[in-house]
LUMBAKOL-857140 format. One record per residue (C-alpha): residue in three letters; residue number from 1; x, y, z. Coordinates in nm, 3 decimals, decimal comma, m for minus. Layout:
N
SITE residu num      xx      yy      zz
SITE    ALA NUM       X       Y       Z
...
REM end
This chain:
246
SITE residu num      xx      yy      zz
SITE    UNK   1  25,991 m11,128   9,446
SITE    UNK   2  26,068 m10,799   9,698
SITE    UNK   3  25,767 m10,570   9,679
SITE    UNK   4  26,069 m10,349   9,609
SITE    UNK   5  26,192 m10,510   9,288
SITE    UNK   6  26,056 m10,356   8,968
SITE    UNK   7  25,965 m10,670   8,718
SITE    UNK   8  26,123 m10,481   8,469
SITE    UNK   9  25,922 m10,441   8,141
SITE    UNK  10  25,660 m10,704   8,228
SITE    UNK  11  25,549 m10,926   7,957
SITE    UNK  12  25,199 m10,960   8,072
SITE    UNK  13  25,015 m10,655   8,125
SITE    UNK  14  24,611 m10,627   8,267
SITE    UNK  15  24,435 m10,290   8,153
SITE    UNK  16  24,144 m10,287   8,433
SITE    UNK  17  23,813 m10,103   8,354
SITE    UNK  18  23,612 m10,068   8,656
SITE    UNK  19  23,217  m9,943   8,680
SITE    UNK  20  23,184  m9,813   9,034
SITE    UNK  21  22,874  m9,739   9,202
SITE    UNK  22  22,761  m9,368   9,193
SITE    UNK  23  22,980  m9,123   9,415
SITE    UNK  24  23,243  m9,408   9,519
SITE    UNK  25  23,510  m9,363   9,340
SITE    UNK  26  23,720  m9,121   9,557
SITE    UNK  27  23,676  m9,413   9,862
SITE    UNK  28  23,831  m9,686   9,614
SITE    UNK  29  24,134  m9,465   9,530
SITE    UNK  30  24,209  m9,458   9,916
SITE    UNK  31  24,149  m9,814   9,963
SITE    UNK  32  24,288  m9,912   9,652
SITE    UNK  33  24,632  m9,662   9,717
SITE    UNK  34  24,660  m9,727  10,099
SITE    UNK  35  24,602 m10,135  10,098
SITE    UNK  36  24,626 m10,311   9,738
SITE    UNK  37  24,979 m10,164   9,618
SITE    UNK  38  25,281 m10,318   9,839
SITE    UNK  39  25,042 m10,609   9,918
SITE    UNK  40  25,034 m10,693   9,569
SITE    UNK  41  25,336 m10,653   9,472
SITE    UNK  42  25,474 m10,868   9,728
SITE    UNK  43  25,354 m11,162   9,607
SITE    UNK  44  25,575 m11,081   9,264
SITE    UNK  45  25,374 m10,851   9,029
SITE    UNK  46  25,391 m10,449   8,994
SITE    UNK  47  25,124 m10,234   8,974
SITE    UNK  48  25,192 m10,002   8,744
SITE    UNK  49  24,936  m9,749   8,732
SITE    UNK  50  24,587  m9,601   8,896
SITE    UNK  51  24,384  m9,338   8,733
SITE    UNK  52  24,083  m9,134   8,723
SITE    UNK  53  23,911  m9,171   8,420
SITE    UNK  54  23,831  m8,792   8,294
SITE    UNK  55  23,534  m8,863   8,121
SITE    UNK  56  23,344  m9,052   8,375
SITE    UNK  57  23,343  m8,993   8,756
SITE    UNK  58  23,213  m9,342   8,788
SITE    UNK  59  23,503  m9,521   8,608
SITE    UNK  60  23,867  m9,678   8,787
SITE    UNK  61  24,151  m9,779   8,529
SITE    UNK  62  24,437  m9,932   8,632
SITE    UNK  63  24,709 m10,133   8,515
SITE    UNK  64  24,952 m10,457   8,637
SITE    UNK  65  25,198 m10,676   8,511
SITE    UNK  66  25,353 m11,014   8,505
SITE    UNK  67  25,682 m11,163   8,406
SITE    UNK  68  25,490 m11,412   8,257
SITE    UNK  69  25,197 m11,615   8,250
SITE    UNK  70  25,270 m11,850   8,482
SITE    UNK  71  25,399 m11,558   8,721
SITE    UNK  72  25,045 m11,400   8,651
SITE    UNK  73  24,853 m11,700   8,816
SITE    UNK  74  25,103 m11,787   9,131
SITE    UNK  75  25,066 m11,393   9,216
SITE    UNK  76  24,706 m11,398   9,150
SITE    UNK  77  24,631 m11,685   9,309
SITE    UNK  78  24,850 m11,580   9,639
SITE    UNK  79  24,686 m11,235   9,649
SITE    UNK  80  24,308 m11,328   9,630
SITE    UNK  81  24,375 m11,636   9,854
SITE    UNK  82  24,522 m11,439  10,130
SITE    UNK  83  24,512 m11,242  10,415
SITE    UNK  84  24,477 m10,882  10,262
SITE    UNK  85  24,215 m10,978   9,994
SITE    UNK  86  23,986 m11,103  10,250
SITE    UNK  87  24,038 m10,820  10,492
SITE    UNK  88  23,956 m10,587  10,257
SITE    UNK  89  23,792 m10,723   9,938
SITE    UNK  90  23,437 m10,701  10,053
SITE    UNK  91  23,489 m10,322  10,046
SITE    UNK  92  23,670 m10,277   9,735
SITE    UNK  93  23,402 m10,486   9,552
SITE    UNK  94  23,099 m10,331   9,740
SITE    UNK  95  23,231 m10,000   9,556
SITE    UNK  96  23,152 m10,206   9,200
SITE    UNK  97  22,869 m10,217   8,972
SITE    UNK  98  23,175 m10,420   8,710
SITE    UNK  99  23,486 m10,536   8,736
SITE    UNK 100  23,477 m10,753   8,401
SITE    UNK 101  23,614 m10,507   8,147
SITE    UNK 102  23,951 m10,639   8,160
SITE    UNK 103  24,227 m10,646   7,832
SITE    UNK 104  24,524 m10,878   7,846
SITE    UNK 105  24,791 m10,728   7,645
SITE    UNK 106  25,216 m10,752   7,583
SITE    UNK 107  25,429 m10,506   7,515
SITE    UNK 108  25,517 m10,476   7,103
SITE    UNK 109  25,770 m10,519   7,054
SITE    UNK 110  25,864 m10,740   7,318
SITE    UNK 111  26,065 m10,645   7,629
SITE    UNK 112  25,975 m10,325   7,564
SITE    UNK 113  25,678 m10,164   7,761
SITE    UNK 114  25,633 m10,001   8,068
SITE    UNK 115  25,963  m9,973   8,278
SITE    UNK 116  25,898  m9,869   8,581
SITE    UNK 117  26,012  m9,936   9,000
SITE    UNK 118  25,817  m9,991   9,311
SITE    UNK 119  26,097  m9,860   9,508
SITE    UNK 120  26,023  m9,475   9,341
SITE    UNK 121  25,658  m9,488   9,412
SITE    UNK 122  25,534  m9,204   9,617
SITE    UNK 123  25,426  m9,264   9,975
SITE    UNK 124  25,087  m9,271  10,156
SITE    UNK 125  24,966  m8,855  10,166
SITE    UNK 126  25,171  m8,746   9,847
SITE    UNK 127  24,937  m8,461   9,660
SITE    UNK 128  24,830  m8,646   9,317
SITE    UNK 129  25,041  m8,564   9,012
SITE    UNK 130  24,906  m8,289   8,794
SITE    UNK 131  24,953  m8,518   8,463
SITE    UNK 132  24,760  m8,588   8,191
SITE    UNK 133  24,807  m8,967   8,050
SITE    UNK 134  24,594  m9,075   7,707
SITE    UNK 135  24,523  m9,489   7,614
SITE    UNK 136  24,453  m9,480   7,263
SITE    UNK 137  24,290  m9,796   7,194
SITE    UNK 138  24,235  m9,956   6,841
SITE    UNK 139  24,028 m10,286   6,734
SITE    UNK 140  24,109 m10,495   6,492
SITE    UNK 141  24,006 m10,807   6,312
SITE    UNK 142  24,114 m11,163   6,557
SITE    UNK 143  24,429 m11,292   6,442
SITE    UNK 144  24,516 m11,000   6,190
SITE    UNK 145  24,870 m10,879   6,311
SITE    UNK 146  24,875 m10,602   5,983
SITE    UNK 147  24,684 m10,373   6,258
SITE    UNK 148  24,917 m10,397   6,497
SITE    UNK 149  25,250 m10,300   6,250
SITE    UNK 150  25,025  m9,986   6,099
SITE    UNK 151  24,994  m9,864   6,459
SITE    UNK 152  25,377  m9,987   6,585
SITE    UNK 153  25,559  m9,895   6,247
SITE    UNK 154  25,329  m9,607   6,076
SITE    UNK 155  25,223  m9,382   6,338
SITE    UNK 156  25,446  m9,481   6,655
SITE    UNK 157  25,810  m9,315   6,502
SITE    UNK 158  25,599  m8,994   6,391
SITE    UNK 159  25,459  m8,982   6,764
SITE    UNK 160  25,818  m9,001   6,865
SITE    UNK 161  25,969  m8,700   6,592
SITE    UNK 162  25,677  m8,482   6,699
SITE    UNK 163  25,654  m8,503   7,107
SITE    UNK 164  25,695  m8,712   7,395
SITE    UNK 165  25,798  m9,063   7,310
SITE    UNK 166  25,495  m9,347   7,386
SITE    UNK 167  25,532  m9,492   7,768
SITE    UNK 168  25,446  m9,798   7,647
SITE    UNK 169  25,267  m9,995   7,281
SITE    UNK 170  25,116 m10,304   7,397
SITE    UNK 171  24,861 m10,555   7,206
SITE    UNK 172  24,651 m10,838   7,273
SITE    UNK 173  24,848 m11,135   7,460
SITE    UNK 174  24,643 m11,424   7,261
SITE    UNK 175  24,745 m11,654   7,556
SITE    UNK 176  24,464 m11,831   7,735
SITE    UNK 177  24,363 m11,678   8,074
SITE    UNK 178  24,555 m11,858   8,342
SITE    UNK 179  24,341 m11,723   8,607
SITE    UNK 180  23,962 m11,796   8,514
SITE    UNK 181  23,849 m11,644   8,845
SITE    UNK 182  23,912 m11,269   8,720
SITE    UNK 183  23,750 m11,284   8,393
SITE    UNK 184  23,925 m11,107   8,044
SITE    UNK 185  23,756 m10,982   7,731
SITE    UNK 186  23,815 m11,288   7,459
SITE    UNK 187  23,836 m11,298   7,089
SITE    UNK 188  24,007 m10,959   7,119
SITE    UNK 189  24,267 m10,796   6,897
SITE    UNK 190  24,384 m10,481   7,052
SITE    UNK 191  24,674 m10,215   6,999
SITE    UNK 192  24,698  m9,989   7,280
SITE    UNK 193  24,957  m9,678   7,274
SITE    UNK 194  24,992  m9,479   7,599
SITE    UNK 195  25,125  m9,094   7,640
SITE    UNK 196  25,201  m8,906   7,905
SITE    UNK 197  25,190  m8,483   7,901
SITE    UNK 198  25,197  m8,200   8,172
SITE    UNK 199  24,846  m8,152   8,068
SITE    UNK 200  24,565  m8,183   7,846
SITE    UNK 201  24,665  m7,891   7,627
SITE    UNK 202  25,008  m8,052   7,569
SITE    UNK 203  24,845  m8,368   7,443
SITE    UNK 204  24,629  m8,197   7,170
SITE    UNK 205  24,916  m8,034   7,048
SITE    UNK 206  25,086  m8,368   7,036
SITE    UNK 207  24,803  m8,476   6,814
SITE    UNK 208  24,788  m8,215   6,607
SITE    UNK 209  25,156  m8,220   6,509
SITE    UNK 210  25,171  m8,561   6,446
SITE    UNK 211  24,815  m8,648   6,265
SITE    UNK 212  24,855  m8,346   6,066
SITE    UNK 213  25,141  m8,422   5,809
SITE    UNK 214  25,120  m8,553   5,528
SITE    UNK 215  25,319  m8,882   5,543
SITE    UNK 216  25,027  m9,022   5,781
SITE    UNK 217  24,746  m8,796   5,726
SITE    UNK 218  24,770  m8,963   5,319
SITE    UNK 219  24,947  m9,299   5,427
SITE    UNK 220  24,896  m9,384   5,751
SITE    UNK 221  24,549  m9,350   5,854
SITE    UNK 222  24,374  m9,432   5,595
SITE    UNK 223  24,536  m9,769   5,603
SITE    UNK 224  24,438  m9,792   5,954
SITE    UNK 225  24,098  m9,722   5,873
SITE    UNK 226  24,051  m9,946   5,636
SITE    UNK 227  24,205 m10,214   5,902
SITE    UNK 228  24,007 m10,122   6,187
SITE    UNK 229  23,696 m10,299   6,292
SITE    UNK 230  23,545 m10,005   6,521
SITE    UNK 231  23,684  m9,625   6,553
SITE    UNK 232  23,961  m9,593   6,802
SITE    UNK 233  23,854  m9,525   7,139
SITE    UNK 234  24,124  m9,288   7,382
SITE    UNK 235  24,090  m9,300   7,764
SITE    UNK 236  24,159  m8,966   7,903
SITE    UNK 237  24,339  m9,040   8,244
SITE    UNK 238  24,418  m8,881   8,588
SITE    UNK 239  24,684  m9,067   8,758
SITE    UNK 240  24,654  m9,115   9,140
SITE    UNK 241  24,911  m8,986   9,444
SITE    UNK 242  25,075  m9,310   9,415
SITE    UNK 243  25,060  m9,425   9,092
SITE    UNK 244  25,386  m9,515   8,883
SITE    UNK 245  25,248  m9,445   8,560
SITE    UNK 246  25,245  m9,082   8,545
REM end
């Protein structure tokens, strides 16, 4: 697939936790927007987003996706068995204390998701965005799905009515990983809602608007609660010059 092609609303998506070494993260972002973007893509997924994460100036979170499985471990394998991985793989994992913190997730419902395109991503030198994205992230019991419709049915149409619509609701892909090389987090069972605002300010509002009625202050949460197997946990996030998510 064209690095130029946008895969759509990928079916497979990778949320990517990184620990960095102390003082390094500003020298992945470079690396990581200058050499790993095009290259990847070109061997058929998207990279969908790179970000800062605000509370911790040793943490990288980014985000790719697959048509499918299968797609994920042809790309994979033709990106870490080629030429641009070994150029310059020693230095992006010399910047690393972990790189195992790693969620496989889908869009819910399906073909929804992240739609985004390579083709609109901002060149080499553009001035990062001055955006404000938020990953809510809630845990719930393996194999329980009732998590996942509280958070897609009960509180996703109120985040809707009362601000910016969700970029994307994904959960936990239970497929086996088709790449065991690049480890993932097992026996998870994940709902992940991101938003995107002008700034932080605009996101609190959000919040406060839509976790203040009523209908889910009464209904909703409490049944989320009650479903939940540790309290959500929301990545504040500062998307680099070149990422698509934004």
């Amino acid at each position: 697939m064209p690095a130029t092609d946008p895969v759509g609303h990928p079916a497979v998506i990778e949320l990517r936790q990184y620990t960095l070494r102390p003082g390094r993260r500003d020298e992945l972002v470079e690396l990581f927007d200058r050499e790993f973007l095009e290259t990847q893509e070109a061997t058929g997924m998207t990279v969908l987003g790179q970000f800062r994460d605000l509370d911790d100036p040793d943490r990288f979170v980014w985000l790719r996706g697959f048509a499918d499985m299968e797609s994920r471990r042809e790309a994979l394998s033709a990106f870490y068995g080629g030429p641009v991985w070994s150029a310059h793989g020693p230095r992006d994992n010399a910047t690393m204390l972990d790189s195992d913190d790693v969620l496989l997730l889908r869009p819910l419902p399906a073909r929804s998701g992240f739609a985004v395109s390579p083709s609109e991503r901002p060149r080499e030198g553009a001035a990062a965005p001055d955006r404000f994205v938020a990953a809510a992230l809630w845990h719930f019991p393996p194999g329980d799905q009732d998590g996942a419709a509280l958070i897609h049915d009960g509180l996703v149409p109120v985040l809707r009515e009362t601000g910016p619509a969700p970029l994307a609701v994904l959960a936990t892909e239970p497929a086996s990983n088709t790449f065991p090389r690049l480890p993932v987090r097992t026996g998870e069972n994940v709902v992940a809602v991101f938003t995107s605002y002008p700034d932080e300010s605009a996101h609190q509002r959000h919040l406060a608007r839509a976790l203040g009625g009523p209908f889910v202050r009464d209904e909703v949460l409490p049944k989320i609660e009650a479903a939940q197997t540790a309290a959500p946990r929301l990545l504040r996030l500062a998307p680099t010059a070149r990422s698509l998510v934004r």
